[in-house]
N, C-alpha and C positions, 0 to 999 in steps of 0.2 A: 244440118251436119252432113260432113260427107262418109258414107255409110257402104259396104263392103256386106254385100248379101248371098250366106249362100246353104246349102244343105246336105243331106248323105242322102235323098231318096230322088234325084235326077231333077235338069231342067225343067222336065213335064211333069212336075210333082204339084198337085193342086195348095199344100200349103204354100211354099217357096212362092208364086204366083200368088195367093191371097196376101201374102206377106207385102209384095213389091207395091202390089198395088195399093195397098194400105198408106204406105209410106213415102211414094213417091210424090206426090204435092205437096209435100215440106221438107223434102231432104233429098240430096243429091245420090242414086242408089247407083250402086256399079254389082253387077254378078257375076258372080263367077263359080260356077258349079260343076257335078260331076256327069258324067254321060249317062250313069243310070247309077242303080240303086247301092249303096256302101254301106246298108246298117251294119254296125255288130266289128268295125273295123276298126275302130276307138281313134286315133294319132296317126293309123301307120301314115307311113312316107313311101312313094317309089324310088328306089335306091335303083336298081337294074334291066332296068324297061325304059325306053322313050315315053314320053306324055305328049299328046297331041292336044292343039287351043285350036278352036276356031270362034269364030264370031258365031254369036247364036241370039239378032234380036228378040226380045221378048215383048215387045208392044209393049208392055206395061207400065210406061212412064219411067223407065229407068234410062239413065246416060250411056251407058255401056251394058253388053251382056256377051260373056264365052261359055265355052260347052268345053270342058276337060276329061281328056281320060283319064284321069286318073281320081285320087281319093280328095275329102273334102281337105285335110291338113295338107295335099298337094295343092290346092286350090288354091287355099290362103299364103303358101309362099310362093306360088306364082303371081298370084295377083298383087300382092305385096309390094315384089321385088321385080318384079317383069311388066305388068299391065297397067296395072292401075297407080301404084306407086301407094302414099301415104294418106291413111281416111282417122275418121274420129271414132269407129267404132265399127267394127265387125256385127253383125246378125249373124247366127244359122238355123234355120229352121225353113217353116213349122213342120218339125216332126210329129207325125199321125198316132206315136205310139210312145206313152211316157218314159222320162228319162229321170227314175228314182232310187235312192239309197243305193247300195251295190253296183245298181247294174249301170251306173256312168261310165265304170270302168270299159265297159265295153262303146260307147257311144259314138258315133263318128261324128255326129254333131256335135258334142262336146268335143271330141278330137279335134274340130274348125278352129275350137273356139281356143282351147289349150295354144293351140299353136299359134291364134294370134297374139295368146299372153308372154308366150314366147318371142315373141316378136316386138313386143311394148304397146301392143294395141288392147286397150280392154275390150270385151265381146260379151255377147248376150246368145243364149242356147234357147230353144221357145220348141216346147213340146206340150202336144195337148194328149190326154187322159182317155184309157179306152172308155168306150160307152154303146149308144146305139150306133145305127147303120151311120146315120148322121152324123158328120162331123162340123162343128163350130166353131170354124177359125176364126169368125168375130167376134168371139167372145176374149182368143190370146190378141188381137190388132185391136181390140178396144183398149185393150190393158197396156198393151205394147205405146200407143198413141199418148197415154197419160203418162207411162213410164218416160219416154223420151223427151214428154215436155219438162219435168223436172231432172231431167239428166244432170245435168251443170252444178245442181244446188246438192245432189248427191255426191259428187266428189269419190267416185269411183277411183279405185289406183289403175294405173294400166296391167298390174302382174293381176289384178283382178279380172275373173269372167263369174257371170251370173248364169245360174242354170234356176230356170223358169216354167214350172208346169203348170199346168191349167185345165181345169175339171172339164169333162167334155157334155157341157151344158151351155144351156143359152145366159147369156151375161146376166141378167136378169135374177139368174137363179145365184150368182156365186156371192157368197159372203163377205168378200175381202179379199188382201194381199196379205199373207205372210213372209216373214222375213224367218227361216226355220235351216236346220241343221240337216244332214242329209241321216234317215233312219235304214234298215238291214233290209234286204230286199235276197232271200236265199232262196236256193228250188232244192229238191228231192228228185231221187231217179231221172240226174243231170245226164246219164250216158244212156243212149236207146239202141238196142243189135238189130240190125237189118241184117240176112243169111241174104251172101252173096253165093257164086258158083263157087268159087276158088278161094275166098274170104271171106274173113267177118269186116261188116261194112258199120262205121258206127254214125248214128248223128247225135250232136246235142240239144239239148233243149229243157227236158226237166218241167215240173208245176210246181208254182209259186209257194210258198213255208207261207203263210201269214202272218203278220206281224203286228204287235198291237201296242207300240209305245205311242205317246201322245205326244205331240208338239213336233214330230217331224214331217218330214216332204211328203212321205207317203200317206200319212195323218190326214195333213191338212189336204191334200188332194178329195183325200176320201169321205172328207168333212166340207163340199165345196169350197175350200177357200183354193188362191193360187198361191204358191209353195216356192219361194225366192229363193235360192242359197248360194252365196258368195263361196266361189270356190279361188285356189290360189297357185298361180304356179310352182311355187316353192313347195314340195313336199315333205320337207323335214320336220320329223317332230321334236320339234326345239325344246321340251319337256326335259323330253329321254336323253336327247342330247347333252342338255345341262348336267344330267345327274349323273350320266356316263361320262363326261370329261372328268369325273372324281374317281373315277377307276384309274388302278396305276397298274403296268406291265412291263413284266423286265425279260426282256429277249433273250438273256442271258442263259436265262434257265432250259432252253431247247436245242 
C-alpha cells in the first residue's frame, strides 16, 4: 500500500521511526510530520501563520520524508494536497502515551487521522499504554503488521479511522485484539493556581476519576488486550435526530 505516516510528538520521536521502519519493506511509506511536539492539540488547522516544509530524510526505508511546522491535521492537508498527492491509508503514531475514552477529544494524533477522514482517506491512530521506563513499540508494529495484512478483507469505509491502544508490554504477554467502544476517561481538580507577581497563572491537568465499566478501551487496555475502536467522521447523533425531526415549531408565536 501506499501509506502516509505521521504523528504529534516530532520527526525525532522514537515511535514515529519504529513505526517507519516496521513497515517500510512492504509498503510504500511517505512522512510527513511536525517539527516538534503538538500533543493535546486535537484537529487544530493553521489559519494565520505561514507553514514551512522542508525535506527531512529519515533513513528508514521510506520514499519521501518533510519536517512541517506546523500541526499534525496541517500535515495531512499538505501532504494530501501539495506533496505527496493520494495514498491508501494514513498512520499516526506511535504515540508514547494512551489515547482513551474522553480524552481523544483532545488528541492530535487522532486529529491526523480526523482529517484524513475528512479527506476520503481512511487512517489508523497507534498509541501505546503507560507502563515501565520501557517502551514496546514491537509489541503495536507486530500487531500493526497483521493488521495490515488483512486490511483489504476488512473493508474499512474511508469516513472511517481506527483509534488503536496497546498495553505497554512485551507481545508475548497481550491477550488479544479487541474490537471495543470508547469508555469515560474524566479527572478531578482539572484547574491548578500558580501565584504569579501580578496574576493568577493557571495550568491544567487534573488526576485521573477511575473507571470501572467492562468491555471498553480503557478495560481492555487494562486487561492486556489491544483496544480497536472505529471512530467516524460524521458526528451526528442520528438517534436524536430521528426523534427530533417530530418536534413541530411555529415561529409565529415570538
Amino acid at each position: 500500500m501506499r501509506i502516509l505516516v505521521t504523528n504529534d510528538d516530532g520527526t525525532e520521536d522514537k515511535g514515529l521511526q519504529e513505526l517507519i521502519t516496521s513497515i517500510s519493506d512492504k509498503h510504500e511509506i511517505f512522512v510527513v510530520a511536525p517539527d516538534k511536539r503538538y500533543s493535546g492539540f486535537s484537529g487544530a488547522v493553521t489559519f494565520y501563520k505561514t507553514i514551512s516544509v522542508e525535506k527531512y530524510p529519515l533513513n528508514l526505508g521510506e520514499k519521501e520524508s518533510y519536517k512541517v511546522s506546523g500541526t499534525p491535521a496541517d500535515c495531512i492537508i499538505i501532504a494530501l494536497d501539495e506533496l505527496i498527492g493520494p495514498v491508501d491509508l494514513v498512520i499516526s503514531g506511535i504515540n508514547d502515551e494512551p489515547n482513551l475514552g474522553d480524552d481523544i477529544r483532545f488528541s492530535a494524533t487522532l486529529g491526523a487521522c480526523r482529517e484524513a477522514a475528512f479527506s476520503d482517506v481512511p487512517a489508523i491512530a497507534l498509541s501505546l499504554d503507560y507502563g515501565s521506563d520501557k517502551k514496546y513499540y514491537q509489541s503495536v508494529t507486530g500487531f500493526l503488521k497483521i493488521l495490515l495484512d488483512k486490511w483489504d478483507s476488512m473493508k474499512i469505509p474511508k469516513e472511517v479511522y481506527l483509534n488503536i491502544n496497546c498495553p505497554n508490554v512485551p507481545i508475548t504477554k497481550i491477550k488479544g485484539a479487541l474490537f471495543v467502544p470508547t469508555g469515560r476517561c474524566r479527572y478531578r481538580d482539572r484547574v491548578q493556581i500558580v501565584d504569579g507577581k501580578s496574576q493568577q497563572i493557571y495550568k491544567i491537568y487534573g488526576t485521573k476519576i477511575e473507571e470501572k465499566e467492562e468491555g471498553t478501551d480503557s478495560w481492555a487496555v487494562d486487561n492486556n488486550y489491544i483496544a480497536i475502536t472505529p471512530l467516524h467522521r460524521d458526528q451526528t447523533d442520528r438517534a436524536t435526530l430521528s426523534r427530533l425531526k417530530k418536534q413541530k415549531f411555529s415561529l409565529y408565536n415570538y
